[in-house]
C-alpha positions as CSV (number, residue, x, y, z in Angstrom):
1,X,101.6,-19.0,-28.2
2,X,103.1,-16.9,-30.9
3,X,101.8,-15.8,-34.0
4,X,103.4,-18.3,-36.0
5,X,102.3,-21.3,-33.9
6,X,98.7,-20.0,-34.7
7,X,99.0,-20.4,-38.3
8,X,99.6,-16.2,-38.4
9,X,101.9,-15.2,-41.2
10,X,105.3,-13.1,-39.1
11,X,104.6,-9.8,-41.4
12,X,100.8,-10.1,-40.6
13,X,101.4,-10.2,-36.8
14,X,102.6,-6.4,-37.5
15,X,100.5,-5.1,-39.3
16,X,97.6,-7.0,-40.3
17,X,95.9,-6.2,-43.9
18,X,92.3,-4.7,-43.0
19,X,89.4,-5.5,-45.4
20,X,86.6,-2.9,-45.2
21,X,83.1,-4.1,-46.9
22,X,81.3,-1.3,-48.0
23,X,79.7,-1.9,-52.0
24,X,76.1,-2.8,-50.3
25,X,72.9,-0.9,-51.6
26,X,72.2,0.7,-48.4
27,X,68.3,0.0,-49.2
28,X,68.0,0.0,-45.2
29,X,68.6,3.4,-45.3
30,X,65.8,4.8,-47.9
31,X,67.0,7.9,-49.3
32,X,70.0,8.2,-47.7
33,X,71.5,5.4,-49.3
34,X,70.8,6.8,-52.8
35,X,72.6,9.9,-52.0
36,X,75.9,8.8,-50.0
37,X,77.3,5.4,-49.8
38,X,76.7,4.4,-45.9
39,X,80.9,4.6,-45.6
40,X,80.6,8.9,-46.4
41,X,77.8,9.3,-44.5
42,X,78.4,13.0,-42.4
43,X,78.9,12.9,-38.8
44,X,80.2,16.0,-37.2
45,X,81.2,17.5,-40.5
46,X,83.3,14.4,-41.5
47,X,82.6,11.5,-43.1
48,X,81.7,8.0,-41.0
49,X,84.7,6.2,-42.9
50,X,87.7,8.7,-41.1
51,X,85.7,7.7,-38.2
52,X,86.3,4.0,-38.9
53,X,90.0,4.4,-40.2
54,X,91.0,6.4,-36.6
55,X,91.6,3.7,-34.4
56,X,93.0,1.0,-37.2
57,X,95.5,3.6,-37.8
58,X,96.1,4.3,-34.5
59,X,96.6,0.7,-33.8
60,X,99.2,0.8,-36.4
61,X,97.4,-1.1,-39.4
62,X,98.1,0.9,-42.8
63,X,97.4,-1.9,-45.5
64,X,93.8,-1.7,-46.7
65,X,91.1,-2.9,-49.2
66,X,87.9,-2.3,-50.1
67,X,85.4,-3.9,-51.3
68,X,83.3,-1.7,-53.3
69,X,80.3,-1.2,-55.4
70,X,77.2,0.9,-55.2
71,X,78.4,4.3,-55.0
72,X,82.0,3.6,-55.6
73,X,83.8,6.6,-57.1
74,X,82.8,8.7,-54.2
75,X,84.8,6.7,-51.6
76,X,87.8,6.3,-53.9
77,X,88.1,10.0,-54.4
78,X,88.0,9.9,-50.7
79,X,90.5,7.4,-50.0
80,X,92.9,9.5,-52.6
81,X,92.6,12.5,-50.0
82,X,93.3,10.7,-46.9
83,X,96.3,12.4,-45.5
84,X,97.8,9.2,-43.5
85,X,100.3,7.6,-45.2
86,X,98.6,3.7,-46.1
87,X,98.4,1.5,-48.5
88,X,95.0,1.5,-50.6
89,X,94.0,-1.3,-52.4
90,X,90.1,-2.1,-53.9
91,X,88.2,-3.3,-56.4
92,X,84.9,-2.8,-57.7
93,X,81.7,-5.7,-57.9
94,X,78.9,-4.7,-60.7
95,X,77.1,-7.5,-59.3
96,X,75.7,-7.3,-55.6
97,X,77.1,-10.8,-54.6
98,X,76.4,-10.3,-50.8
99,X,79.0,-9.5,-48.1
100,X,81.0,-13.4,-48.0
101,X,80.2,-12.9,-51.9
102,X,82.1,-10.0,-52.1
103,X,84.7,-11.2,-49.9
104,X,85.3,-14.1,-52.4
105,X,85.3,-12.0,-55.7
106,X,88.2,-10.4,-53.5
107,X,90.4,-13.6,-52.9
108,X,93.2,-12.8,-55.1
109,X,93.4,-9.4,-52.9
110,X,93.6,-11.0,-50.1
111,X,95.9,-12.1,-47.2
112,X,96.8,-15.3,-45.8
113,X,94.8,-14.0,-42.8
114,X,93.5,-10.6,-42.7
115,X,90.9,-8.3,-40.7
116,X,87.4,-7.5,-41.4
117,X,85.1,-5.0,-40.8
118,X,81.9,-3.9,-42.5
119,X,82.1,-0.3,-43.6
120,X,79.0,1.0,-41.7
121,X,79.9,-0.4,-37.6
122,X,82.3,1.3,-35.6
123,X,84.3,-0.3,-32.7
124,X,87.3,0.7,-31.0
125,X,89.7,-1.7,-29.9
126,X,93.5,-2.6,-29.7
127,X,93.9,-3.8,-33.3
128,X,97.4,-4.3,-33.3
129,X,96.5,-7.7,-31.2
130,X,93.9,-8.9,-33.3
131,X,96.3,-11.9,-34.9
132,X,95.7,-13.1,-31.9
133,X,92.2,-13.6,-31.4
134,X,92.8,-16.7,-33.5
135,X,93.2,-19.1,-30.5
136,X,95.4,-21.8,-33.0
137,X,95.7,-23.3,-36.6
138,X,92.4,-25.0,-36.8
139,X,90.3,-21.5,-36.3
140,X,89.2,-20.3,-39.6
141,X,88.1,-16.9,-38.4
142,X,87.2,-15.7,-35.0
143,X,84.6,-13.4,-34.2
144,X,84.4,-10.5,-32.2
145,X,81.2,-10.2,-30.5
146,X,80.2,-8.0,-27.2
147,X,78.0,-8.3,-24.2
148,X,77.6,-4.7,-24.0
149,X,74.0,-3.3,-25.6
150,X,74.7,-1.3,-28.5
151,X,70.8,-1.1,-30.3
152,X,71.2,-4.0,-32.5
153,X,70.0,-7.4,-31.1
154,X,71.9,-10.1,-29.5
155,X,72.5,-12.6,-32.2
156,X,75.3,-15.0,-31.0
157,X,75.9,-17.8,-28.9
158,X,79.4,-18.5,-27.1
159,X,80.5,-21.6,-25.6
160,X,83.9,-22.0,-24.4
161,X,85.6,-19.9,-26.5
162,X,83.7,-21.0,-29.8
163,X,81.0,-19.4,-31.6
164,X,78.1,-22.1,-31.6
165,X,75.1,-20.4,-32.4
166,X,74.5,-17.1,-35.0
167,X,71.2,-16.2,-35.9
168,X,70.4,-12.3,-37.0
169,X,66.8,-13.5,-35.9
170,X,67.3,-14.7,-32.8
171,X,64.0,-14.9,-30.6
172,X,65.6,-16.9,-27.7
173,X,66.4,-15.6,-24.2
174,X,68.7,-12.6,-25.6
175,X,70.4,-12.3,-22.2
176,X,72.3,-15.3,-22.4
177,X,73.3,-14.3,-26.2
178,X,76.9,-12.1,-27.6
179,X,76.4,-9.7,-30.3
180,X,78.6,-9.8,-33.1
181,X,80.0,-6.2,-33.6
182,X,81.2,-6.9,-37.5
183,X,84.7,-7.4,-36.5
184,X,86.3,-11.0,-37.2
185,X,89.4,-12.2,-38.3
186,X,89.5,-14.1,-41.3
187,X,91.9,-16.8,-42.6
188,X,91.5,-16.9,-46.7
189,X,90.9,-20.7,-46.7
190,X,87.5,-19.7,-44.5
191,X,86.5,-18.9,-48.1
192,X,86.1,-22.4,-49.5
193,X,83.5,-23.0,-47.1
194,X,81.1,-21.5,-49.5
195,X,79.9,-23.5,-52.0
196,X,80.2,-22.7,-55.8
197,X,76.4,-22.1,-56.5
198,X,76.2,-19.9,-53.2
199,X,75.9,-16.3,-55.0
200,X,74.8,-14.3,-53.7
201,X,76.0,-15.3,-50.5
202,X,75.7,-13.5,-46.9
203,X,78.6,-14.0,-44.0
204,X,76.1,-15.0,-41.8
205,X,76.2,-18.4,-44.2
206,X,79.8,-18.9,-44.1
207,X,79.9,-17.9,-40.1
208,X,77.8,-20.9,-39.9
209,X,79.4,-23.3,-41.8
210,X,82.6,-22.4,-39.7
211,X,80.4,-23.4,-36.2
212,X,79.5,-26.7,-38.0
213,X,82.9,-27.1,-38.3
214,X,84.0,-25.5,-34.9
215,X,86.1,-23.5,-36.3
216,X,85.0,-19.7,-35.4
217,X,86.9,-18.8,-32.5
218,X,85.0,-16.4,-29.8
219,X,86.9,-13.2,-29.3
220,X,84.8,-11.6,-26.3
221,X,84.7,-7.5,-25.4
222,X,82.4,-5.5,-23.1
223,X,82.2,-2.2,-25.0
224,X,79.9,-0.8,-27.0
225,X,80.1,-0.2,-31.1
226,X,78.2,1.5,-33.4
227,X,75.6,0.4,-36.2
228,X,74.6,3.6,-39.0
229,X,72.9,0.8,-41.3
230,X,69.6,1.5,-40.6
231,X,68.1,5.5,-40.4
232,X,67.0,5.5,-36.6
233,X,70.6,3.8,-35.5
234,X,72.6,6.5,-37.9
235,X,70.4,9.3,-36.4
236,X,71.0,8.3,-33.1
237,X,74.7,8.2,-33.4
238,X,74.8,11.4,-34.9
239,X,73.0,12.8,-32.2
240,X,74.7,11.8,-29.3
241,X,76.2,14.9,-27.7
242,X,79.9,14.1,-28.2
243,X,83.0,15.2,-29.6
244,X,84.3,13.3,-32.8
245,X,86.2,15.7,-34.8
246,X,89.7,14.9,-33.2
């Protein structure tokens, strides 16, 4: 099935718009979410977001925006010095409205269908084909959850290619649960999902009004990704003995 026949604009198919959420507090992180916005925090001598950009670049994907605002100014002065050659879009909420809040005071920047990812998990996949995790036109998003353990607990249940169950809080058998990685393709009429008095509003609220209406596609991996929103997870990453600078 092409693209098209899923209800996936042509120009999207090559080069999808990315969305990177990254204007929360940080309050999970104590102090070191006063000093640094969660996206600049140092690992190796560079900062976590050049870490997330490497393999959306790599995959092709140079159309980006971000949704910013605690300790904005700091990653746009970033973004200005980013050698690549992509295209930079954001804007900046005064008001924490929550990370499907945010995504909605964004709409007008936004893409038929476009590519999430929260600005402090890193995963490394094949971007280019994530159009087509959408199995057809009636998913609204589809979500991109792992069996592999990666320090943050299972949250997701999976049935038949559909995303039935997503709980943060899960306390059932874990070892027949996903986790979801902060990856998902989004189509902007997900959006309307959330009602008008919803503010502020988390995704894990619009992720399940999409299972009522089984609409959030499944898209399954077995690697690993990496979590910094929390001080043990970010000094654990940091830690690991391996070589990120190229």
């Amino acid at each position: 099935m092409s693209a098209r026949d899923r209800g996936v604009p042509a120009d999207a198919a090559h080069g999808i718009q990315v969305v990177v959420l990254a204007g929360g507090l940080g309050t999970r992180l104590g102090d070191l979410g006063t000093r640094l916005p969660k996206v600049l925090l140092p690992v190796a001598g560079r900062p976590f977001l050049d870490l997330l950009l490497a393999p959306l670049m790599d995959a092709g994907l140079r159309r980006f925006h971000f949704c910013l605002g605690h300790l904005a100014q700091p990653v746009l002065e970033h973004l200005r010095r980013v050698a690549a050659p992509i295209e930079v879009t954001s804007h900046v909420d005064t008001a924490q409205r929550g990370t499907a809040g945010a995504l909605r005071a964004a709409e007008r920047h936004l893409d038929e269908v476009f590519l999430l990812v929260l600005g402090d998990t890193l995963l490394d996949l094949p971007y280019a084909d994530a159009p087509h995790w959408l199995h057809d036109t009636r998913d609204e998003a589809a979500m991109v959850v792992t069996s592999a353990y990666s320090g943050v607990r299972p949250n997701t249940r999976v049935e038949e290619g559909r995303v039935t169950g997503y709980d943060k809080d899960a306390t059932a058998d874990t070892r027949t649960l996903w986790t979801d990685t902060g990856v998902c393709v989004l189509r902007r009429r997900a959006l309307r999902r959330l009602g008008a008095e919803q503010d502020p509003v988390d995704l894990g609220v619009l992720f399940r009004a999409l299972i009522r209406r089984r609409s959030l596609a499944a898209h399954l991996v077995d690697q690993p990704f990496t979590d910094i929103g929390t001080p043990e997870r970010y000094s654990r990453f940091v830690a690991v003995p391996e070589d990120r600078t190229s």
